[in-house]
C-alpha positions as CSV (number, residue, x, y, z in Angstrom):
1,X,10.6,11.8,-14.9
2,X,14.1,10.7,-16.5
3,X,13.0,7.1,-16.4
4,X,15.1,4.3,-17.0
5,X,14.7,2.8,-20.7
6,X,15.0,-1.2,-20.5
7,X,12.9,-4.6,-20.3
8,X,9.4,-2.4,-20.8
9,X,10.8,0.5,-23.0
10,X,8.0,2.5,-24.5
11,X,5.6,0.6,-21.8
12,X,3.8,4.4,-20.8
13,X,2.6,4.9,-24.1
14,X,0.6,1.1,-24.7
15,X,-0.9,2.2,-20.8
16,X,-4.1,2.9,-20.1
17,X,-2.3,5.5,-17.8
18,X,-0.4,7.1,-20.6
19,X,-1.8,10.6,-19.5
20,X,-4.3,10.3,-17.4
21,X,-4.3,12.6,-14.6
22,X,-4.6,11.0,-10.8
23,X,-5.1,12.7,-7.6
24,X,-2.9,10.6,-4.8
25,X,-3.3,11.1,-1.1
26,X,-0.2,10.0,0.8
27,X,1.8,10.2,-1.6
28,X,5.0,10.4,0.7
29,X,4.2,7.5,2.6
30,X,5.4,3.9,1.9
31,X,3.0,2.9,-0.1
32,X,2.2,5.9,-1.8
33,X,5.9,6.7,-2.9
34,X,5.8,3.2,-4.4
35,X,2.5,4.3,-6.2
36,X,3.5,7.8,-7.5
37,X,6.8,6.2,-9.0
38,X,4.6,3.2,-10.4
39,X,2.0,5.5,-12.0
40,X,4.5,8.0,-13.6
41,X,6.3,4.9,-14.9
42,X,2.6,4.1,-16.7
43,X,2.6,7.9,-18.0
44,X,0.0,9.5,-15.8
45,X,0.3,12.4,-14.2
46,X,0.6,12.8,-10.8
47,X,-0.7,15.0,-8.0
48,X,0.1,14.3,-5.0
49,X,-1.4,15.1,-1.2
50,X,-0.3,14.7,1.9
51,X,1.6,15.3,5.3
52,X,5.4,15.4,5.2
53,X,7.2,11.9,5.0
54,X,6.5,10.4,8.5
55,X,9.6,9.0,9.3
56,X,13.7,9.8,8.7
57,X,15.0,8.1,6.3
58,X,12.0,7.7,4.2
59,X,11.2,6.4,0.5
60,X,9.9,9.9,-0.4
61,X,12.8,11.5,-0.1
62,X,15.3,8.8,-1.0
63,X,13.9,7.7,-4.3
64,X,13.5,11.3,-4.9
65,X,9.9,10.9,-6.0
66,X,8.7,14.6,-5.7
67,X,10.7,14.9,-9.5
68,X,7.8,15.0,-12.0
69,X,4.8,15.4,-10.4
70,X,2.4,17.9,-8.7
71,X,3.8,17.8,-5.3
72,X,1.2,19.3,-2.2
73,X,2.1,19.5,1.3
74,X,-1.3,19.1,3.4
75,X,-3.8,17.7,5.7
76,X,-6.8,15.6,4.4
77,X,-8.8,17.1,7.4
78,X,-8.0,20.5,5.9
79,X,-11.4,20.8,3.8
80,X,-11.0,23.7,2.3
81,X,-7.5,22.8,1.3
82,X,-7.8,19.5,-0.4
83,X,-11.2,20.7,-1.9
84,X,-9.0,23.4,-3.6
85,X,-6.3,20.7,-4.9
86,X,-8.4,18.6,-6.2
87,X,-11.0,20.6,-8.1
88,X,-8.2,22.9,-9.0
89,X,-5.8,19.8,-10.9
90,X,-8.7,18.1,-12.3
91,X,-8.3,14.6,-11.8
92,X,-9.4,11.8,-14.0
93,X,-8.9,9.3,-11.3
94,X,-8.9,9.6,-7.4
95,X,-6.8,7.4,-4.8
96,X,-7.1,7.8,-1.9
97,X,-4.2,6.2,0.5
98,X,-3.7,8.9,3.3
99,X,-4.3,7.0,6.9
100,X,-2.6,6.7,10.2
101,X,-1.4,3.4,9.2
102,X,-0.3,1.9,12.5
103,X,-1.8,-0.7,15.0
104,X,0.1,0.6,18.3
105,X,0.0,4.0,17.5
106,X,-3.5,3.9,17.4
107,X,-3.6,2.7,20.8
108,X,-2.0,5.9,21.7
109,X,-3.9,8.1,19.6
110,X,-7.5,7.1,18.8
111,X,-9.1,9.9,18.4
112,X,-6.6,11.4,15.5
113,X,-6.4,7.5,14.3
114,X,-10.6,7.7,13.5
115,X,-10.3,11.4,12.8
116,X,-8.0,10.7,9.9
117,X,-9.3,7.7,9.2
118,X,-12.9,7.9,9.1
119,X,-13.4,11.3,9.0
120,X,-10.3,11.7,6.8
121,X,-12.1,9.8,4.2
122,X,-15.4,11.9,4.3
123,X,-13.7,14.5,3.6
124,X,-11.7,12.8,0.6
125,X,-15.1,11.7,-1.1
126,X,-16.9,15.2,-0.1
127,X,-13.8,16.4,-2.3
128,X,-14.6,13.9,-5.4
129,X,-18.0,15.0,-5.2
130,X,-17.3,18.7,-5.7
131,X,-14.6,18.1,-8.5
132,X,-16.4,17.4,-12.5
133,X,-14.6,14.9,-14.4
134,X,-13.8,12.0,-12.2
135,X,-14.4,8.9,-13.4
136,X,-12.6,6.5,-10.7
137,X,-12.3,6.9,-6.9
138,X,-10.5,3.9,-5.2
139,X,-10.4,4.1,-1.5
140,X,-7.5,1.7,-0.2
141,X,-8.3,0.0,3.1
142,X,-7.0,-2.9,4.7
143,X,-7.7,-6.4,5.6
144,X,-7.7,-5.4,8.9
145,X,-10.7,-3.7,8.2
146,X,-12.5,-7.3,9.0
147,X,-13.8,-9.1,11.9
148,X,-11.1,-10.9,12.7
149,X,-12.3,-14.2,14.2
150,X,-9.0,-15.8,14.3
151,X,-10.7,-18.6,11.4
152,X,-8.5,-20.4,9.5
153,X,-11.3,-19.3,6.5
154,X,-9.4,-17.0,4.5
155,X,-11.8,-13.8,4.5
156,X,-13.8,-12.9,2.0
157,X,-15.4,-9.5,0.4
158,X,-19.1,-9.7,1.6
159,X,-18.2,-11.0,5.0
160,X,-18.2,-7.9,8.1
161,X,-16.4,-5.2,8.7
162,X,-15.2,-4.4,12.3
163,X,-11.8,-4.5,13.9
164,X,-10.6,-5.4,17.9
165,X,-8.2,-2.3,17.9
166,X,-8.7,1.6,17.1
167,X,-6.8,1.4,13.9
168,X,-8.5,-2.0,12.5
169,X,-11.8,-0.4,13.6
170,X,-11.5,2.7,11.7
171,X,-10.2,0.6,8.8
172,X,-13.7,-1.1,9.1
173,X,-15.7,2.6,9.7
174,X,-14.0,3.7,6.5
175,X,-15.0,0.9,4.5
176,X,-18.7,1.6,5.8
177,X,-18.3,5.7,5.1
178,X,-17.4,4.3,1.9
179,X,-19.8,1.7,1.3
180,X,-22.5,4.3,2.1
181,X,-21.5,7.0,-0.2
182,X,-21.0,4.4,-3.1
183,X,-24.9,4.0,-2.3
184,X,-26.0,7.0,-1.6
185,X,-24.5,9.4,-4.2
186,X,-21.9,7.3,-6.9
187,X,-24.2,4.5,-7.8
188,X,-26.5,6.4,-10.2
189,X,-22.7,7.7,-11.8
190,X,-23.2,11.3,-10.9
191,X,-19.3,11.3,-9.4
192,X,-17.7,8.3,-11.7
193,X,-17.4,4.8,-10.1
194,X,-16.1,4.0,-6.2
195,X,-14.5,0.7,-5.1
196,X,-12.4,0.0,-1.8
197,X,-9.4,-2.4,-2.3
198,X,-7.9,-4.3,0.7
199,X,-4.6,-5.9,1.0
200,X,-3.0,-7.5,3.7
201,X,0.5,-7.0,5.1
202,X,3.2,-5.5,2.5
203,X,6.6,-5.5,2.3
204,X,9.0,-3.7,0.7
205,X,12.4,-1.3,-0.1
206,X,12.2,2.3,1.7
207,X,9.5,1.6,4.8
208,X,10.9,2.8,8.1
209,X,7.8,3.2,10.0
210,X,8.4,1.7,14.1
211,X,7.2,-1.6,14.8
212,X,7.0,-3.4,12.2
213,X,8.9,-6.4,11.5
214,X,10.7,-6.2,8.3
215,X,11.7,-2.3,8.8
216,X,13.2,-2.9,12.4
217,X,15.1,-6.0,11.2
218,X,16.7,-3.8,8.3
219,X,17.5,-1.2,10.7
220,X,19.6,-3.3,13.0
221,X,21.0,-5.5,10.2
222,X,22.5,-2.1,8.7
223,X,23.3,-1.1,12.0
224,X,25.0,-4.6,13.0
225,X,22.4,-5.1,16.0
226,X,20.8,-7.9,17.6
227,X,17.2,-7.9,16.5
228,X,14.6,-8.8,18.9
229,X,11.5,-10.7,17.8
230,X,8.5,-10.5,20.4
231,X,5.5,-12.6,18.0
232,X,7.3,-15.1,16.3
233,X,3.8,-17.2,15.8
234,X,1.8,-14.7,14.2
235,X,0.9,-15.4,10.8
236,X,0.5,-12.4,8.1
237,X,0.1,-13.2,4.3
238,X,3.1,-11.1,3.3
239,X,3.6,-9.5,0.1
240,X,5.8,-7.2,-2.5
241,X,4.5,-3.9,-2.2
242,X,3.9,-4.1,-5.8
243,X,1.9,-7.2,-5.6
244,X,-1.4,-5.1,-4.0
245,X,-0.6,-1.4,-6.0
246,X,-0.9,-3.3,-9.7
247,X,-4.1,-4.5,-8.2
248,X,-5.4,-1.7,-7.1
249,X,-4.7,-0.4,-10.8
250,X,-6.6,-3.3,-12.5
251,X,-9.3,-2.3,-10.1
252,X,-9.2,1.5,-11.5
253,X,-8.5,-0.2,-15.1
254,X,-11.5,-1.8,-15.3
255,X,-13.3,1.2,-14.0
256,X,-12.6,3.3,-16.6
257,X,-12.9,0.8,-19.2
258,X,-16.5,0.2,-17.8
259,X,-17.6,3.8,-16.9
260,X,-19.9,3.9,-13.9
261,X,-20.7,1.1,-12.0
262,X,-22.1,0.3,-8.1
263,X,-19.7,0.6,-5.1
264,X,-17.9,-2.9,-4.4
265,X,-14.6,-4.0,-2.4
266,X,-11.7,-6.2,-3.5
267,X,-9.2,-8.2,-1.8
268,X,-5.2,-8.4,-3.2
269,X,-3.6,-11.0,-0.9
270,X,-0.7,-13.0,-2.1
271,X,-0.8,-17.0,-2.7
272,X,-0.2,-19.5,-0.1
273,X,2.8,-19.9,-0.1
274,X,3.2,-15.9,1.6
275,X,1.0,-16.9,4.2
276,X,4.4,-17.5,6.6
277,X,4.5,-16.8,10.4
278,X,6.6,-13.7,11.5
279,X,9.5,-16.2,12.6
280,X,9.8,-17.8,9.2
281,X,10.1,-14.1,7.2
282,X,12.6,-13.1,9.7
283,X,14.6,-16.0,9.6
284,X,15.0,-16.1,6.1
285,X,15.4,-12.2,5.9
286,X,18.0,-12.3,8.4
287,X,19.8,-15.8,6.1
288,X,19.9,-13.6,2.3
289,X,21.4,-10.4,4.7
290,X,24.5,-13.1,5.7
291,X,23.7,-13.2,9.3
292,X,21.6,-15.8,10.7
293,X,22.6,-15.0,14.3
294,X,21.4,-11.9,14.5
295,X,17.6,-13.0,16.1
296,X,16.9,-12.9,19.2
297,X,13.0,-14.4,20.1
298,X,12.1,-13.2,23.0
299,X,7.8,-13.0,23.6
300,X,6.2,-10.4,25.3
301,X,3.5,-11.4,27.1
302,X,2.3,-7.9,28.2
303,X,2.2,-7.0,24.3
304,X,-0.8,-5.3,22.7
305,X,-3.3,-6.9,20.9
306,X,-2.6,-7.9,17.4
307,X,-4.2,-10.4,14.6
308,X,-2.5,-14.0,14.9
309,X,-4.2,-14.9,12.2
310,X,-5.3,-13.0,9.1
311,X,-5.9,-14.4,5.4
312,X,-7.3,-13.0,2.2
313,X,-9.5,-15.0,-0.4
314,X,-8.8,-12.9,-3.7
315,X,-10.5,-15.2,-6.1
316,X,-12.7,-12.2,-7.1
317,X,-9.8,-10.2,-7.9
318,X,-8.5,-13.9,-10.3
319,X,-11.4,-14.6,-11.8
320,X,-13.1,-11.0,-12.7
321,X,-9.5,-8.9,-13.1
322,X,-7.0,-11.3,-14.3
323,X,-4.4,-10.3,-11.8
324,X,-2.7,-12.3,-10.2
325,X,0.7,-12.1,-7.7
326,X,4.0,-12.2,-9.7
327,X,6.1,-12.6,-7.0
328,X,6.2,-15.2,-4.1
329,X,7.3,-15.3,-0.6
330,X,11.2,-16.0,-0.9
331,X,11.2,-13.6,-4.3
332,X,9.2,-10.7,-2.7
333,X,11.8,-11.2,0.7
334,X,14.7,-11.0,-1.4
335,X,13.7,-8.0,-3.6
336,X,12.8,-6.1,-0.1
337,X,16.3,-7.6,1.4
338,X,18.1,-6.4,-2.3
339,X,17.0,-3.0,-2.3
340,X,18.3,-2.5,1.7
341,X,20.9,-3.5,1.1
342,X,21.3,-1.4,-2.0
343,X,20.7,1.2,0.2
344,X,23.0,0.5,2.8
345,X,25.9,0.8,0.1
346,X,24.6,4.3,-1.5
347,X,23.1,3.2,-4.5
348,X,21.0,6.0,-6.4
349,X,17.6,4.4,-5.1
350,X,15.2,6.4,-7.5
351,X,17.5,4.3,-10.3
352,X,17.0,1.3,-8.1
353,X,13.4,1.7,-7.3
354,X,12.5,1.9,-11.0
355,X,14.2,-0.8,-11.8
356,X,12.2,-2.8,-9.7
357,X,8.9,-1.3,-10.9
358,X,10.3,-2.3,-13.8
359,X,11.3,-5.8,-13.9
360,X,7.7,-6.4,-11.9
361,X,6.0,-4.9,-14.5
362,X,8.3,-7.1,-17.1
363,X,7.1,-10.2,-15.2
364,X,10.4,-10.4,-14.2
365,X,11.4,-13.1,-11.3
366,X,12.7,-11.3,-8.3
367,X,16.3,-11.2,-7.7
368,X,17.5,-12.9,-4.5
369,X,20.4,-11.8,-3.9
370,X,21.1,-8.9,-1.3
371,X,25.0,-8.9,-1.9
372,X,27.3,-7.4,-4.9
């Protein structure tokens, strides 16, 4: 991979990871470039499924993360296809991250949005099933998966699945498919161990996907726009993108540790101080870029429906994993803000992007600052 040598020099050969071979879908998405680089950082090796990057720019391509892994181009609803990649690289450990990830898309599209979604993930764990050697299968979710009730209760593993909107619904089918497989054919440890982790809103360096709050504001403050904010109230328990992935890996730590054990979820939501409302990340975002002018609030009543309100209780991931955020609110803001901005002067952002996994995995505090 070339990695940088610094703060956690040698780190891939003390990992757990350090070899282990992992089967990612989505790998070009956000969240899935952020956990290819992460992983081959910890030694493993990589292979990677999924669509083309879904939006230009996009972090797959910009951090270059393709370099050093197995690298597939493909559909999760393509059986015969992902049955073929996965029995044929072997995996030790399944992840499974490929989704239509977006709330007003799915308005437009439900049918591909539960297709992908739902069936998406039958297909995924049909896959495991067919492939010898796996001892972990994580399916990542959402906290969207829940019924939202608006409460001000953060939510909780064992409380219901459901979801007002196609994409939050299909979240909550997935966690059921899931659920029922764990039951019905991983429990007795024929296929390894399943879990589903759920995290709530994440922020980070390299998303670009429409409509949502932190990518359109670093569009238009690169671009010198005004920025217009149409649900300023809504509260979201942001985090580091990071924050959620190194849980998700405790998760598949323990797993493998343990060997085969019955099908449960997880929540990774960040502390209380993240729980902030849309107008009070973009204000501060829009204070560490240098221009605090650049907001415009301007509600839209005719607007979709989205979650006001949406919490996490992650005690179970405290108590029973050990993990626990690294980074709050202002830090994870200002890490997302630094590597924009980064960005925006041409900075090699693979270079950049491992140094962050980096100092995160160092238990480093986040830097704040966005401007050389």
């Amino acid at each position: 991979m070339g990695l940088r040598q610094g703060a956690v020099a040698g780190l891939e050969e003390m990992s757990i990871w350090n070899g282990k071979r992992v089967f990612l879908t989505g790998h070009t998405g956000f969240k899935g470039s952020w956990m290819t680089l992460l992983l081959a950082r910890l030694g493993a090796k990589v292979s990677g499924y999924a669509l083309t990057p879904p939006t230009d720019p996009n972090l797959f391509t910009i951090a270059r993360v393709a370099e050093g892994i197995e690298h597939h181009i493909g559909d999760i609803r393509d059986v015969a296809k992902l049955n073929a990649a996965m029995t044929t690289f072997k995996p030790d450990v399944v992840l499974h991250m490929a989704a239509q990830p977006l709330v007003r898309d799915s308005y437009k599209i439900p049918v591909e949005t539960y297709d992908v979604n739902v069936m998406g993930t039958v297909h995924v764990l049909e896959a495991v099933k067919q492939t010898p050697g796996v001892k972990a299968t994580l399916v990542i979710t959402s906290d969207k998966a829940y019924e939202n009730r608006e409460a001000m209760t953060p939510y909780r593993e064992g409380d219901a699945m459901g979801g007002h909107d196609p994409y939050s619904s299909s979240k909550g089918c997935a966690e059921l498919v899931t659920a029922a497989y764990g039951r019905s054919y991983f429990d007795a440890g024929n296929h390894g161990s399943l879990t589903s982790v759920r995290a709530g809103n994440v922020i980070g360096g390299g998303d670009w996907a429409k409509d949502r709050i932190v990518c359109d504001l670093a569009r238009g403050l690169i671009a010198g726009e005004k920025i217009i904010i149409r649900r300023p109230d809504a509260i979201r328990p942001w985090q580091h993108v990071l924050e959620p992935l190194s849980g998700y890996l405790k998760v598949a730590e323990a797993l493998l540790a343990s060997g085969p054990t019955k099908w449960e979820g997880w929540n990774f939501g960040p502390g209380k101080d993240s729980e902030q409302s849309v107008g009070t990340l973009a204000n501060l975002i829009v204070k560490l870029w240098g221009t605090p002018d650049a907001l415009s609030i301007q509600p839209d009543p005719n607007a979709v429906h989205e979650a006001t309100l949406l919490k996490l209780d992650s005690t179970k991931a405290h108590t029973k994993l050990g993990w626990q955020p690294r980074w709050g609110f202002e830090d994870g803001v200002g890490q997302t803000m630094a590597w924009y901005k980064a960005y925006a002067e041409g900075a090699d952002m693979r270079a950049f992007t491992l140094k962050q996994i980096d100092e995160h995995l160092a238990g480093a505090p986040a830097s704040r600052r966005v401007s050389a």
